[in-house]
C-alpha positions as CSV (number, residue, x, y, z in Angstrom):
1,X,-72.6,2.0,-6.1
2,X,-72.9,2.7,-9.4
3,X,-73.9,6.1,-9.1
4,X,-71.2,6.8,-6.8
5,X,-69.1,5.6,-9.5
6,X,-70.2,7.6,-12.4
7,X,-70.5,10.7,-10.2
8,X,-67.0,10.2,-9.6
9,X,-65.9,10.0,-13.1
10,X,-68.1,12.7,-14.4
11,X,-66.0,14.7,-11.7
12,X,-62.7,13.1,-12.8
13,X,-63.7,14.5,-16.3
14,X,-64.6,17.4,-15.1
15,X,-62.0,18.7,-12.9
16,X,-59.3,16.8,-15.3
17,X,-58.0,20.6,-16.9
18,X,-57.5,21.9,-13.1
19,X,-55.8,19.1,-12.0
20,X,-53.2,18.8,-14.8
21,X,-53.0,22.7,-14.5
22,X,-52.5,22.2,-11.2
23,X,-49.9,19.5,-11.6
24,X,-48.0,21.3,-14.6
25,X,-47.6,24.5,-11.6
26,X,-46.2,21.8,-8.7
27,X,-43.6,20.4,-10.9
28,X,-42.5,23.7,-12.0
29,X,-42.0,25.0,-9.0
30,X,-40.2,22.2,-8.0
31,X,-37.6,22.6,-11.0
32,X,-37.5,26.0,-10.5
33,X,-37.4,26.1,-6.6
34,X,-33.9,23.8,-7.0
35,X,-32.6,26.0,-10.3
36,X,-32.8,28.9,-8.1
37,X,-31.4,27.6,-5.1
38,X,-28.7,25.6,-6.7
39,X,-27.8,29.3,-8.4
40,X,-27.7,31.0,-4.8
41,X,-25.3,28.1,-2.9
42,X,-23.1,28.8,-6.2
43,X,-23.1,32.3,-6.1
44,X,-22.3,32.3,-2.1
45,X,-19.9,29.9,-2.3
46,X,-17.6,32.6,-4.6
47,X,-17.9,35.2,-2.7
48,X,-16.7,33.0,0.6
49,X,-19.8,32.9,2.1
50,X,-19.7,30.3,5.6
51,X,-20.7,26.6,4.3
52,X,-23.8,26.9,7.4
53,X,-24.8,30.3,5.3
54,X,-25.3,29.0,2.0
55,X,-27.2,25.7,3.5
56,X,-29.8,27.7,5.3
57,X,-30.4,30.2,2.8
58,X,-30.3,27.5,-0.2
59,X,-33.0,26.0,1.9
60,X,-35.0,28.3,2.5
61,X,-35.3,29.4,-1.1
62,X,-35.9,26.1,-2.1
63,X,-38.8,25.3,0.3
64,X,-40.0,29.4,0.0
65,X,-40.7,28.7,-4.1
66,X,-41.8,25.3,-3.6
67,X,-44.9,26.4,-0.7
68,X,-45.5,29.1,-3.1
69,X,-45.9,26.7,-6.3
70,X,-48.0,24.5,-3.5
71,X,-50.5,27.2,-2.9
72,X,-50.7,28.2,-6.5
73,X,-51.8,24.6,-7.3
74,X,-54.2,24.4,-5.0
75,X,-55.6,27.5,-6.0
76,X,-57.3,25.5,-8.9
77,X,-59.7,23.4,-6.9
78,X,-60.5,26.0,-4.3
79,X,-60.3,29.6,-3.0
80,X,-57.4,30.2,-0.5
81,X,-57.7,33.6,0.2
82,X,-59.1,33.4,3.7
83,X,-55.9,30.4,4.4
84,X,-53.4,32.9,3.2
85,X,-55.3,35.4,5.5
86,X,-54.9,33.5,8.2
87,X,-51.3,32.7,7.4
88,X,-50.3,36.5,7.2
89,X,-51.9,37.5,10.5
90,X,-50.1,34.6,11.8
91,X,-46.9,35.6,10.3
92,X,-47.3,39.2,11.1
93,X,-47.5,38.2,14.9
94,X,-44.7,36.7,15.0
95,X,-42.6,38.8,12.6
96,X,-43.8,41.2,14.7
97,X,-42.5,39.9,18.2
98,X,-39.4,38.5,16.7
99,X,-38.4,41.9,14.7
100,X,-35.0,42.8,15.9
101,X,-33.7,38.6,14.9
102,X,-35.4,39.1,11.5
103,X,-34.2,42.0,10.9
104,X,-30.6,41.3,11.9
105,X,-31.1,38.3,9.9
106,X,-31.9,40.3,6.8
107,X,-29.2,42.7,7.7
108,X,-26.6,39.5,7.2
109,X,-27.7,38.3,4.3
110,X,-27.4,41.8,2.4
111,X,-23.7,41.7,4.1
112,X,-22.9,38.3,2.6
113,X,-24.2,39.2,-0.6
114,X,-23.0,42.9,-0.7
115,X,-19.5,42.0,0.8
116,X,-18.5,45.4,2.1
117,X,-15.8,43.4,4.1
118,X,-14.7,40.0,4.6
119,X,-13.5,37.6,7.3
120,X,-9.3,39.1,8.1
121,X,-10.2,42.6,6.9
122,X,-9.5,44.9,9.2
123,X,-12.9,47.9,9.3
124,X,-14.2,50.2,11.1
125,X,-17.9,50.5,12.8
126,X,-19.8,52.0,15.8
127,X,-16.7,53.6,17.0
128,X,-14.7,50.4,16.5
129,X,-11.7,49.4,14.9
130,X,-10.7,46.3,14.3
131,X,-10.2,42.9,12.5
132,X,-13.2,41.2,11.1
133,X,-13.2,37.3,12.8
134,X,-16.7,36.3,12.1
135,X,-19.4,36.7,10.1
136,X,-22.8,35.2,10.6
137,X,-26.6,36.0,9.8
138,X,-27.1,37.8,12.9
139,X,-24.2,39.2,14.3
140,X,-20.4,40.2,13.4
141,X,-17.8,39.6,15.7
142,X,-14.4,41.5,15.6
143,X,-11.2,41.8,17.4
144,X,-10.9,45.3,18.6
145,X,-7.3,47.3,18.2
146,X,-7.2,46.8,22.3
147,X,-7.9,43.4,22.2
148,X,-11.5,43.4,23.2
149,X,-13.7,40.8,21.2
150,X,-16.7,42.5,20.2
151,X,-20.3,41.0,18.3
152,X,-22.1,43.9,16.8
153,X,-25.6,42.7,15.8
154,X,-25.7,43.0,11.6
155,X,-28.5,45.9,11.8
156,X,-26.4,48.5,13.4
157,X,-23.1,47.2,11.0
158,X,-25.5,48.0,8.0
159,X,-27.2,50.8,9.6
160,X,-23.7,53.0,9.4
161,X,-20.9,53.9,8.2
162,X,-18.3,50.9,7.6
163,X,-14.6,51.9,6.6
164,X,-12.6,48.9,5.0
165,X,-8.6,49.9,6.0
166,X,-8.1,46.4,4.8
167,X,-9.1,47.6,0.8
168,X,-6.9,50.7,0.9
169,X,-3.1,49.8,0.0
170,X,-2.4,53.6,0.6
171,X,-2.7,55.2,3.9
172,X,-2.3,59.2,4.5
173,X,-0.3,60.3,7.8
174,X,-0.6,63.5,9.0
175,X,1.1,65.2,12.3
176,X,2.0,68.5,13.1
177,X,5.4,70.2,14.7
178,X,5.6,73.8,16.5
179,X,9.0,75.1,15.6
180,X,11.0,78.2,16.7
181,X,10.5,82.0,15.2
182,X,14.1,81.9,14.7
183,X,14.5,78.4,12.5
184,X,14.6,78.5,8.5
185,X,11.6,77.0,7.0
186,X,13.5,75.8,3.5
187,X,16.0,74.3,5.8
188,X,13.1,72.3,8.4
189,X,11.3,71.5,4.8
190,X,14.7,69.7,3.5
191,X,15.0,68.1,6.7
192,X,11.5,66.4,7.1
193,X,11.3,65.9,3.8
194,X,14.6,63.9,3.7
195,X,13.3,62.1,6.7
196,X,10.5,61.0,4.9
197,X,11.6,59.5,2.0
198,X,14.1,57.2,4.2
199,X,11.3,55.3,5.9
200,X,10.3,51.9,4.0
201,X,6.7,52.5,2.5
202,X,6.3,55.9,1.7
203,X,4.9,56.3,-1.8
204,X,6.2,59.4,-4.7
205,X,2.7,59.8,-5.8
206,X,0.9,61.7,-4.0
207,X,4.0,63.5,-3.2
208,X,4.1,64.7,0.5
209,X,2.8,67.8,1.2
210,X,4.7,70.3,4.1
211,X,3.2,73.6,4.8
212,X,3.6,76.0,7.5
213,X,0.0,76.4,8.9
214,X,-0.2,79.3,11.7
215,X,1.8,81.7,12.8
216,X,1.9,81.7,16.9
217,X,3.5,84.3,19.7
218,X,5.8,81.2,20.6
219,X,6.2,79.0,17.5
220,X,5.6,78.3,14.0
221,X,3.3,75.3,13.2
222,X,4.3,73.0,10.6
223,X,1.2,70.7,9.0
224,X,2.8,67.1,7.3
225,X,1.3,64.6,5.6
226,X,2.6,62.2,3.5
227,X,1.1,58.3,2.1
228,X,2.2,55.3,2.8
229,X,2.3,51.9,0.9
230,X,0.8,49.3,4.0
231,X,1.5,46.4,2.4
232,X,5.0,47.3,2.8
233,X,5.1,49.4,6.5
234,X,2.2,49.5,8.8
235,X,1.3,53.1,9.2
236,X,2.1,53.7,12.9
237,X,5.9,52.2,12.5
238,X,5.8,54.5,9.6
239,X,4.5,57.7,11.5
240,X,7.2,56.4,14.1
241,X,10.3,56.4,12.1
242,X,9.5,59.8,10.6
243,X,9.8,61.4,13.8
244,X,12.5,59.7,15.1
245,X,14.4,60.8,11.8
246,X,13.4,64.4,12.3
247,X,14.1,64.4,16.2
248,X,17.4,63.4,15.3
249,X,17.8,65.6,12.5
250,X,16.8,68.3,14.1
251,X,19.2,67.5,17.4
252,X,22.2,67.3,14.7
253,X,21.3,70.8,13.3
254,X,20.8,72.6,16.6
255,X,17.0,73.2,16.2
256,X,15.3,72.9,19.4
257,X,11.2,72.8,19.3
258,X,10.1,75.6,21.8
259,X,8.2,75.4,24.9
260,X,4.8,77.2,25.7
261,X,5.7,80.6,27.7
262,X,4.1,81.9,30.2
263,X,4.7,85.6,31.7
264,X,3.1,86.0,35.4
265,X,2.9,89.3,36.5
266,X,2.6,89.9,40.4
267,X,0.8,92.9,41.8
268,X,3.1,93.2,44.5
């Protein structure tokens, strides 16, 4: 017993630097594990992030530094090399069969952290347009212009182009009129342009631009475009009351917009 016991203590002695090495690394990793996850909930929770979001991914920085503090301890009594081995085929087997939720998952934590859009913007994605309802770590959902609900997994949001209307005060409106050979362009310029600046919204600066674009056997084409403030007018009312001004306008001058003509010849 007595050998057993000095044996033991010689050991103790021994190994005493690698254990309080090893000690010193699992304590630090604790304290740094919760520094750095208590830094991520705070910096997700100002910039809105879902309470659910910030949980999970706080946890599982705190428990991904604390395994890796673990495994650096024990590193000091023995090799683990041929464990971590193990562990990686294991984790590429599964990564592996479970690719498309990992990397949606990836792909929703770069959205809550880049913030491209947030919940009540109103973007557009994949062909979509819409208004932004939910946002989650694998998939987006969105109310469509049409009314359609639609989830778009986070990969394919990240993967292309995303337009934000919701970040853009200004919005450009463009539309085009054929008018006849025989109207006066400075005259159909005063007109639309007077027609313009009635409608609530439209901004000086950029000023609207009206240029006559092509010259056609049956009509002249006229190119508009003016901007519009949409935190005042929503763009379509705005695009509306334009041409409802101009119609009018152009029913109390006498200009009528011509019809396509076609001449049929008969061999007869």
């Amino acid at each position: 017993m007595q050998n057993y016991l000095n044996e033991f203590i010689v050991w103790f002695i021994a190994g005493s630097p690698k254990l309080l090495t090893a000690l010193v690394i699992f304590v630090f990793s604790l304290y740094l594990a919760r520094m750095i996850s208590n830094v991520l909930r705070r910096v997700l929770q100002r910039r809105r992030a879902p309470a659910g979001v910030v949980q999970l991914l706080g946890q599982l920085t705190l428990w991904a530094i604390i395994v890796f503090g673990t495994i650096t301890a024990l590193q000091q009594f023995f090799e683990v090399t041929a464990f971590l081995t193990g562990l990686g085929i294991l984790g590429f087997t599964v990564g592996f069969a479970l690719q498309d939720i990992m990397k949606n998952f990836a792909s929703g934590v770069i959205l809550l952290l880049q913030q491209p859009f947030h919940v009540g913007d109103t973007i557009g994605v994949k062909g979509f347009d819409g208004i932004v309802l939910e946002i989650d770590l694998r998939a987006t959902e969105m109310r469509a212009a049409d009314g359609r609900v639609v989830i778009l997994p986070n990969a394919e949001i990240l993967a292309n182009p995303i337009v934000n209307y919701s970040r853009a005060n200004e919005r450009r409106i463009d539309f085009s009129l054929n008018l006849s050979h025989t109207c006066e362009p400075a005259a159909i310029r005063k007109i639309v342009l007077e027609a313009i600046e009635e409608v609530k919204g439209v901004v000086k600066e950029p000023e609207p631009v009206i240029v006559f674009n092509s010259l056609t056997d049956s009509a002249l084409e006229l190119n508009v475009s003016f901007w519009v403030n949409v935190t005042k007018n929503n763009s379509l009312h705005a695009k509306d009351s334009v041409l409802l001004k101009v119609k009018s306008a152009f029913n109390e001058h006498g200009i009528e917009i011509p019809h396509p003509v076609q001449t049929v010849y008969s061999t007869q």
